[in-house]
C-alpha positions as CSV (number, residue, x, y, z in Angstrom):
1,X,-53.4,-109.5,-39.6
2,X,-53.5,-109.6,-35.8
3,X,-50.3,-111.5,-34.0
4,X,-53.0,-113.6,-32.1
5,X,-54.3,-114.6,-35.3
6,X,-50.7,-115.6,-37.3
7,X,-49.7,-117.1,-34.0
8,X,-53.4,-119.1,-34.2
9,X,-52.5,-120.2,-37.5
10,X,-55.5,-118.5,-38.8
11,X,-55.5,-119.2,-42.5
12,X,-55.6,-115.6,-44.6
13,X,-57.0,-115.5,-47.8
14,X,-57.0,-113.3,-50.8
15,X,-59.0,-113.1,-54.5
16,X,-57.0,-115.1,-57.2
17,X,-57.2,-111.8,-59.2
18,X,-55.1,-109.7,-56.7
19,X,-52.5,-111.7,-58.4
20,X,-53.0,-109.8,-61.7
21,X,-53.4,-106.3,-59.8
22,X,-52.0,-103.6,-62.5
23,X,-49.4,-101.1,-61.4
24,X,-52.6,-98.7,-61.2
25,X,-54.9,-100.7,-58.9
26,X,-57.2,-102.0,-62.1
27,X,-57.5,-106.1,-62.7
28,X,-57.9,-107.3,-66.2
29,X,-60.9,-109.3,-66.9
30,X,-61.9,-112.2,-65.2
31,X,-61.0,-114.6,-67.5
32,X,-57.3,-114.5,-66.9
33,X,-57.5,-115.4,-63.4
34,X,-60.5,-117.6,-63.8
35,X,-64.1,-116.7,-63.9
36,X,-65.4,-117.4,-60.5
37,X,-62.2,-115.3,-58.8
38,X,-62.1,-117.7,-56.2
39,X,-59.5,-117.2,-53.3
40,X,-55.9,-118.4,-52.5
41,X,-53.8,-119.2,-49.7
42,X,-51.1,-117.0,-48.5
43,X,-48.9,-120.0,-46.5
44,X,-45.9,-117.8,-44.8
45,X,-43.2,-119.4,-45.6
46,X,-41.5,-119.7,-41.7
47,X,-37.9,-118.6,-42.6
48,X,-39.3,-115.5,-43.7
49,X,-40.9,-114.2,-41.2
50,X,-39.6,-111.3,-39.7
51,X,-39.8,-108.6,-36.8
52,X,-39.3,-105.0,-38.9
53,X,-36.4,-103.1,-37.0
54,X,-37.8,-99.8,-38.5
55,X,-40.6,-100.3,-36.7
56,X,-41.7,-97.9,-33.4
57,X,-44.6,-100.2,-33.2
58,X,-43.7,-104.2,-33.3
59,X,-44.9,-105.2,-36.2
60,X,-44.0,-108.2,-38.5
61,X,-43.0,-108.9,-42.1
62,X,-44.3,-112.8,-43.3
63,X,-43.2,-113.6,-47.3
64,X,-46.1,-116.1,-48.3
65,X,-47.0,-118.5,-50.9
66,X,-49.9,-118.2,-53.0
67,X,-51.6,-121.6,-53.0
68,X,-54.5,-122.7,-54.6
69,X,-57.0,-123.8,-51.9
70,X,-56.6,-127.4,-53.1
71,X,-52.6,-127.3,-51.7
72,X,-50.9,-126.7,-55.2
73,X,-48.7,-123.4,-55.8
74,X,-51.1,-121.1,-58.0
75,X,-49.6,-120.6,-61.5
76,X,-50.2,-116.9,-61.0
77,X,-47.6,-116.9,-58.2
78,X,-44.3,-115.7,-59.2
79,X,-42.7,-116.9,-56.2
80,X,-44.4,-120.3,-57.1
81,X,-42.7,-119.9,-60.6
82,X,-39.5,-119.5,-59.2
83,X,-39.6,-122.8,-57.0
84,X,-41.3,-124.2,-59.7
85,X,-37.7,-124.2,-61.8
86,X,-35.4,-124.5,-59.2
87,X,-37.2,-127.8,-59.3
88,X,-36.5,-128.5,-62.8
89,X,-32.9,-128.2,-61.7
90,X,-33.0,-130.5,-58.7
91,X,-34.4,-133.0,-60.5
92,X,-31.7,-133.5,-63.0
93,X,-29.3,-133.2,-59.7
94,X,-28.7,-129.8,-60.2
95,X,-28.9,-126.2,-57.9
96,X,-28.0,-122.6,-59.0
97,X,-26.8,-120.4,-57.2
98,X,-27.7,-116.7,-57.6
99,X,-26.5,-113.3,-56.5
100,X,-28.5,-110.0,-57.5
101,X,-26.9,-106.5,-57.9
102,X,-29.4,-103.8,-56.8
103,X,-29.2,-100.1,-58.1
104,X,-31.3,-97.5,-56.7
105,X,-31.7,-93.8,-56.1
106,X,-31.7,-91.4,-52.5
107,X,-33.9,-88.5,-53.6
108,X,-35.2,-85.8,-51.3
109,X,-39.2,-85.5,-51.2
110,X,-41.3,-85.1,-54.5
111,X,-44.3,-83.8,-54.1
112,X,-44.8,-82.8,-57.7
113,X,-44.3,-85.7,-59.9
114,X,-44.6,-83.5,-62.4
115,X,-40.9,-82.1,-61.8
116,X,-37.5,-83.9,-61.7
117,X,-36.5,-85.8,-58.6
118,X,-33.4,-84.1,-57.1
119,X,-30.7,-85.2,-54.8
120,X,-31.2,-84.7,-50.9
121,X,-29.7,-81.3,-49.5
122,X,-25.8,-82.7,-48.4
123,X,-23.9,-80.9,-45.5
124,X,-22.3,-78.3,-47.4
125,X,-26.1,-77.3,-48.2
126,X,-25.7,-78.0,-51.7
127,X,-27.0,-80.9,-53.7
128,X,-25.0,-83.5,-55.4
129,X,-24.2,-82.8,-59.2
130,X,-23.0,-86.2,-60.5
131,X,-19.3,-85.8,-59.5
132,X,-20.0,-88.8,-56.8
133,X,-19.2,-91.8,-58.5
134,X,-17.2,-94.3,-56.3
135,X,-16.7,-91.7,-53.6
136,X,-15.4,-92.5,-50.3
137,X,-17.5,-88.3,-49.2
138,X,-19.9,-88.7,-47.1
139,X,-21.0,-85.0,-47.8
140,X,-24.3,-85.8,-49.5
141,X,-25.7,-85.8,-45.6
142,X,-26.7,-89.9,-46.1
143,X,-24.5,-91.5,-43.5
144,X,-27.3,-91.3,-40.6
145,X,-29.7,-93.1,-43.1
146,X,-27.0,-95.5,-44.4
147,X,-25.8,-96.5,-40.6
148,X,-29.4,-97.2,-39.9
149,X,-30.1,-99.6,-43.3
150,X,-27.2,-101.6,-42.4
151,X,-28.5,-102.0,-38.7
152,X,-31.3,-103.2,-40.5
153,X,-30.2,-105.1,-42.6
154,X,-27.9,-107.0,-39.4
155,X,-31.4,-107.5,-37.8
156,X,-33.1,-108.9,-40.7
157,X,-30.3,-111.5,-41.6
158,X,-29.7,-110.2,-45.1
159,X,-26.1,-110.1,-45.4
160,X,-24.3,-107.8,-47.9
161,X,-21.4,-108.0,-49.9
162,X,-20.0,-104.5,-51.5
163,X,-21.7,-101.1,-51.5
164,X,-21.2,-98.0,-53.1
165,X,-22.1,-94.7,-55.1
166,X,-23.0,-95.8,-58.5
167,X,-22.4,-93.3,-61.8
168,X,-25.9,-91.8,-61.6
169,X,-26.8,-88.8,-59.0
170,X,-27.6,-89.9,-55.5
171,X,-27.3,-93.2,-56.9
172,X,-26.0,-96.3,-55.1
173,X,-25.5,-100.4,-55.4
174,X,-25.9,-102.8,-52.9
175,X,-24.3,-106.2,-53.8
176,X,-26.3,-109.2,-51.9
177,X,-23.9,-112.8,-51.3
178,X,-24.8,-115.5,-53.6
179,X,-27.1,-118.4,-52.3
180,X,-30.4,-120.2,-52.9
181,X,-32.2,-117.9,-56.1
182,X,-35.5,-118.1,-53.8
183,X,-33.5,-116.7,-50.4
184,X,-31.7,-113.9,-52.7
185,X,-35.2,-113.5,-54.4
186,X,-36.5,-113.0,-50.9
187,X,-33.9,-111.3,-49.7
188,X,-33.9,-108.7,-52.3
189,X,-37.8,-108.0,-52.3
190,X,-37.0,-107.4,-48.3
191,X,-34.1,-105.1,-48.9
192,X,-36.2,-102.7,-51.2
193,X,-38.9,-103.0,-48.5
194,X,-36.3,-101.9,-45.9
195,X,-35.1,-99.1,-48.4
196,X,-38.3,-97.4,-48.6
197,X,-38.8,-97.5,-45.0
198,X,-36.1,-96.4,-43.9
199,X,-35.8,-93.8,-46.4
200,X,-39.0,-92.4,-44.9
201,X,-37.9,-92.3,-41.3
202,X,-35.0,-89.7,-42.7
203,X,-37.6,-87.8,-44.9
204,X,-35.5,-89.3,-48.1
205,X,-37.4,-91.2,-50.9
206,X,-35.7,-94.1,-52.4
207,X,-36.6,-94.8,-55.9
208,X,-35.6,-97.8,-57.9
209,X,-37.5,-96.8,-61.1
210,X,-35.3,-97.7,-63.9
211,X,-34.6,-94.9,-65.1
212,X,-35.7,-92.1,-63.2
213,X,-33.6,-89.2,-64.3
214,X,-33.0,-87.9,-67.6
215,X,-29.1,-88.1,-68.8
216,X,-27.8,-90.3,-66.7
217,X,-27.2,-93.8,-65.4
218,X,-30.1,-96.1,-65.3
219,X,-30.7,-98.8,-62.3
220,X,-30.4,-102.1,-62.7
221,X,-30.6,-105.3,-61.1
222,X,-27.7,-107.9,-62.5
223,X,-28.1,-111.5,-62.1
224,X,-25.5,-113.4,-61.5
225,X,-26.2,-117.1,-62.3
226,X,-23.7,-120.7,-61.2
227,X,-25.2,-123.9,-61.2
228,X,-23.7,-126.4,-59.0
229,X,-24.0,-130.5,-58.6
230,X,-26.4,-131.8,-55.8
231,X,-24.0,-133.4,-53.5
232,X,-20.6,-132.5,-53.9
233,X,-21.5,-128.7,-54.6
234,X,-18.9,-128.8,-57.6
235,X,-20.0,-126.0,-60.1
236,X,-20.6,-127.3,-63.2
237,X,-19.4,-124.4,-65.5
238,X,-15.9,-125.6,-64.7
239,X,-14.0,-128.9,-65.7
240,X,-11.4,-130.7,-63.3
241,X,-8.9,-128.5,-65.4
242,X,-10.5,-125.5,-64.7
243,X,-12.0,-124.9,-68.3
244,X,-15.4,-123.8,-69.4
245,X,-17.5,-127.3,-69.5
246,X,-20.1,-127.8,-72.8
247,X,-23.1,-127.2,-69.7
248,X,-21.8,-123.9,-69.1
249,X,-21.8,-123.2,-73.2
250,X,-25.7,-124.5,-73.5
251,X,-26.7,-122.2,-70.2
252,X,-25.1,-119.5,-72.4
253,X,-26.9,-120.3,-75.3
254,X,-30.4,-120.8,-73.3
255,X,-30.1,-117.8,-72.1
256,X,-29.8,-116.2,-75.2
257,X,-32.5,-118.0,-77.1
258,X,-34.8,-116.9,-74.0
259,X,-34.2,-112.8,-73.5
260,X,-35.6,-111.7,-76.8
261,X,-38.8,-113.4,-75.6
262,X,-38.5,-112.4,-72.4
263,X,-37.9,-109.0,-72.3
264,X,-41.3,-108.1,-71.5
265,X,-40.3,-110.0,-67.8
266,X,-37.2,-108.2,-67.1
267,X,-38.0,-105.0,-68.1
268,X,-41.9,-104.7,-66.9
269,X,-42.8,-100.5,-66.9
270,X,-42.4,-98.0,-70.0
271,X,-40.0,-96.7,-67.9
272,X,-37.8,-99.7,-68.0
273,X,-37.1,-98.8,-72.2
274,X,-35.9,-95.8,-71.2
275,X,-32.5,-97.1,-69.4
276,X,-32.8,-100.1,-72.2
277,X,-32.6,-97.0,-75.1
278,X,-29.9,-94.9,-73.3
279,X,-27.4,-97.8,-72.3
280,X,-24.8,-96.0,-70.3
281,X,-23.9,-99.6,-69.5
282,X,-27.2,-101.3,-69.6
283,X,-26.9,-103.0,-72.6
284,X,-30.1,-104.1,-74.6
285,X,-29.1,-107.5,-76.7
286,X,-28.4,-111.1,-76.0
287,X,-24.2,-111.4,-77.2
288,X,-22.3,-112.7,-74.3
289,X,-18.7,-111.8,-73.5
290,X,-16.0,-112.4,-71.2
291,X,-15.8,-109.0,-69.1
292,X,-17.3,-106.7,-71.7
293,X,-20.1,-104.8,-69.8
294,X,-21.5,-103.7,-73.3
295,X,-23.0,-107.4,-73.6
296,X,-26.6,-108.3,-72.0
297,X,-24.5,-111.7,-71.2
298,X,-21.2,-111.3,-69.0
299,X,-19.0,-113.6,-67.9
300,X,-17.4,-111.8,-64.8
301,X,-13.6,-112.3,-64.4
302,X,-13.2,-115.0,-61.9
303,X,-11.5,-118.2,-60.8
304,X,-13.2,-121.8,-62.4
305,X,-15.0,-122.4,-59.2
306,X,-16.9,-118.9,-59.1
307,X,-17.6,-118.9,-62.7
308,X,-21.0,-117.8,-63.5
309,X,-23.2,-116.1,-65.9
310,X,-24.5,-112.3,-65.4
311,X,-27.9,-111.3,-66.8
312,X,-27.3,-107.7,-67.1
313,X,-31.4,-106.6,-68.5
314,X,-32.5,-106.7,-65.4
315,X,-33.7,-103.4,-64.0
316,X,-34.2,-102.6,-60.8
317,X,-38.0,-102.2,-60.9
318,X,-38.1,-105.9,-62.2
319,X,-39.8,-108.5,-59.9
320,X,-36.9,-110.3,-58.3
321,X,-38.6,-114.0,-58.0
322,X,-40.2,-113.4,-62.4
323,X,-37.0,-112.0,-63.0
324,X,-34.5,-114.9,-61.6
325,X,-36.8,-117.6,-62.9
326,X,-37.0,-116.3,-65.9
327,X,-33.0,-116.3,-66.3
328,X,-33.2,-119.6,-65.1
329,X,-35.6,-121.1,-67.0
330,X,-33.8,-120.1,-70.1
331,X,-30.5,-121.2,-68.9
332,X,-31.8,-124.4,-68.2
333,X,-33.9,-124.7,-71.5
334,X,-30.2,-124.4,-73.5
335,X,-28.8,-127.4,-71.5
336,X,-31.8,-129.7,-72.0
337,X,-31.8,-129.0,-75.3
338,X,-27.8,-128.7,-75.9
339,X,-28.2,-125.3,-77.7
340,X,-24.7,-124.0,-78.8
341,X,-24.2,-120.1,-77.9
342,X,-22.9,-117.9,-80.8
343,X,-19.9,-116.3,-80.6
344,X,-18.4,-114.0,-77.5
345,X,-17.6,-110.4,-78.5
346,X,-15.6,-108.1,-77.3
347,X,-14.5,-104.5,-77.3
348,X,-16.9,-102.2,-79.7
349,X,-19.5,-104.2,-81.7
350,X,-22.4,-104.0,-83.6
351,X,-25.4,-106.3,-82.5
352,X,-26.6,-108.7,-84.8
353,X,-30.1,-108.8,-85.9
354,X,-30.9,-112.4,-84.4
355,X,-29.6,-111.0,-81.2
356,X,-31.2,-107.9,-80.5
357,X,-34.0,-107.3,-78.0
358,X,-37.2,-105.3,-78.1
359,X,-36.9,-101.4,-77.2
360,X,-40.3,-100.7,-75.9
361,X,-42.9,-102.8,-73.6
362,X,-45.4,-102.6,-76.8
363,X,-42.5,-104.6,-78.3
364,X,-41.8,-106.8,-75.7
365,X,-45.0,-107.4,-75.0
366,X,-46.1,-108.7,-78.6
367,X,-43.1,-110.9,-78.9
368,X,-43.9,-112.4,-75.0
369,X,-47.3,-113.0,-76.4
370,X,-45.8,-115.0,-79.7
371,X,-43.7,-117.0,-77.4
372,X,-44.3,-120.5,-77.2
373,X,-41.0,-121.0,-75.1
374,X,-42.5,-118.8,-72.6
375,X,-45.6,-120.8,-72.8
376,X,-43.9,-123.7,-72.1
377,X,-41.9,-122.5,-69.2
378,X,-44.3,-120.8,-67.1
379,X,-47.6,-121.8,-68.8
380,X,-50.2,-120.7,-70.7
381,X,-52.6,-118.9,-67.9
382,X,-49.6,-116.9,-66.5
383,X,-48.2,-115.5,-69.6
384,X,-51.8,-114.5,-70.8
385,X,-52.5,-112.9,-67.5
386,X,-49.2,-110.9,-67.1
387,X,-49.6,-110.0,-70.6
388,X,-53.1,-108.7,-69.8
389,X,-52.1,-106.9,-66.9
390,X,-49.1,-105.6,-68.5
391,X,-51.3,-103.9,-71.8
392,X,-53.6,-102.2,-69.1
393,X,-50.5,-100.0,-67.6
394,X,-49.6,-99.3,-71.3
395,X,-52.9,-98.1,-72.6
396,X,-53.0,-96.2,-69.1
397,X,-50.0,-94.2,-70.1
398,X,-51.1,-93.6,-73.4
399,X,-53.9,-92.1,-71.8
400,X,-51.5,-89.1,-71.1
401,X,-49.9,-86.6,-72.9
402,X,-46.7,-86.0,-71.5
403,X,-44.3,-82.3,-71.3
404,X,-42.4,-83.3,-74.0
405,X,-45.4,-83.8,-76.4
406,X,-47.0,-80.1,-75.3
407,X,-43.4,-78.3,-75.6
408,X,-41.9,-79.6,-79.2
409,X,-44.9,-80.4,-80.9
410,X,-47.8,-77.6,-79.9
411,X,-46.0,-75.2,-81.9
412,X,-46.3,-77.6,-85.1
413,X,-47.9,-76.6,-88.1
């Protein structure tokens, strides 16, 4: 919208539906957004409202809420879902804190998306090959689009921790300080924003599919999860002693009792099964372990007051507010409940039965739709509609036959 009219405080609305837009443009029926398709409220939130840096033109970035017209967050609203269970938390005197790990790929322009992507063209005029992992080079040609991200990123007040070049090609990781889940949430829905941008301005393409090439690393996006006391900010994974407190043991075990059924939430595209299916160190199960990246629950080597839980499902193409509430709400399901984790492995291991996690989004999706934990957690009209949503961009890719299919099986008897 115009300045004049943010700066009015005109109110802008949108169809209750757009909530439930498919990854294609379609909207399931009616129904799962309610009959009428009445509108919402987007109500900026004003510490996220932002002058782009990127920009030649000054333009402005506002994160809103969705609000029902009667004042109350929309159940549709993932960013409503999220605040919805950082609630939970504060009311038993609680806040977690949350830091996100963000994997993502620096492509040079496809305009066939029928062939691979392929690194950029580096200063030696060759393209990367996969020998980049943890490289101090600066050879791939990226350093003009890198300087420019972190100016960026100064502007836009989204400080960073680490970065580096991750195991894939042309990939990279971008670690984001812990804070408030809705502020990293935020934070990390901006930084893919800025990505893209950017990426643009230097005729790059960033891609944070999943798994967008074929033998190699997939991207991911880790949460890591702390929950400290209201007040005196003590986390409460640790005793005075320093050990691991029976709260940190039932986050644990929510969290596992959760990720089966929420897999569907965490890994939302067809393409997301593909890194799930292929590990390389994105591990598909719910065991936890102390430092064993195999595990889809790690406990990161750390002191007592930085000890946390890290969600390792997450990919990167996951929605970061669905995605943290989701690990939260599970974590905090095991500690109302008292639910005792199994076991931690470690080294090589075989996953048990009761602890593995479904391989495709058909999968996920039927055991999302069996779930009355999700129900519970994020209620009945979002589940149904995400599920809805979610069956339309899998009967859309069924819709295609795909290389593979015509090369290995047209020859077929």
């Amino acid at each position: 919208m115009t300045a004049e009219g943010f700066l009015e405080g005109r109110r802008l609305q949108m169809a209750r539906g757009v909530l439930l837009q498919c990854i294609m443009g379609g909207y399931p029926p009616a129904r799962f957004y309610g009959s009428d398709d009445g509108d919402l409220a987007l109500v900026p939130d004003p510490a996220q409202i932002h002058r782009l840096p990127w920009s030649t033109q000054p333009r402005a970035f506002a994160i809103c809420d969705a609000d029902e017209l009667t004042g109350e967050s929309s159940s549709l609203s993932t960013r409503g879902q999220l605040k919805a269970v950082i609630a939970r938390y504060a009311a038993l005197g609680l806040a977690p804190v949350v830091a996100t790990e963000l994997e993502f790929f620096v492509f040079a322009p496809n305009t066939d998306p029928t062939q691979p992507f392929q690194p950029p063209l580096g200063l030696d005029g060759r393209r990367e090959d996969g020998q980049s992992a943890f490289s101090i080079s600066s050879n791939n040609g990226l350093r003009p689009f890198f300087s420019e991200v972190y100016v960026c990123m100064a502007a836009l007040g989204l400080p960073r921790d680490t970065f580096m070049h991750e195991m894939g090609v042309s990939q990279f990781e971008i670690n984001l300080l812990h804070g408030d889940p809705l502020l990293l949430a935020d934070q990390t829905l901006l930084f893919k924003h800025l990505l893209k941008e950017v990426a643009l301005k230097h005729g790059l393409t960033v891609v944070c599919m999943a798994k967008p090439l074929a033998h190699t690393a997939g991207s991911s996006m880790h949460i890591h999860q702390s929950i400290i006391e209201i007040g005196s900010g003590r986390n409460v994974f640790s005793d005075k002693a320093g050990e691991p407190t029976a709260t940190f043991r039932h986050f644990i075990a929510g969290q596992q009792a959760g990720m089966a059924d929420f897999t569907a939430l965490f890994a939302p595209n067809v393409n997301s099964y593909q890194r799930l299916c292929h590990p390389f160190a994105s591990p598909n199960n719910a065991c936890w372990s102390h430092d064993n990246r195999a595990a889809g629950l790690r406990i990161p080597a750390s002191s007592p007051a930085a000890r946390r839980v890290e969600n390792r499902l997450p990919g990167a193409d996951a929605n970061p507010y669905l995605a943290i509430a989701a690990s939260l709400a599970a974590g905090l399901y095991g500690i109302e409940h008292k639910l005792e984790p199994s076991e931690p492995i470690q080294g090589e291991f075989e996953v048990p039965d009761n602890l593995s996690l479904p391989c495709t989004l058909h999968a996920a999706l039927e055991r999302l739709k069996r779930s009355q934990l999700a129900k519970e957690l994020f209620g009945k009209e979002f589940i149904e509609g995400y599920i809805a949503s979610k069956t339309m961009e899998l009967t859309s890719f069924f819709d295609e036959i795909t290389p593979w299919e015509r090369r290995v099986l047209a020859a077929q008897a």
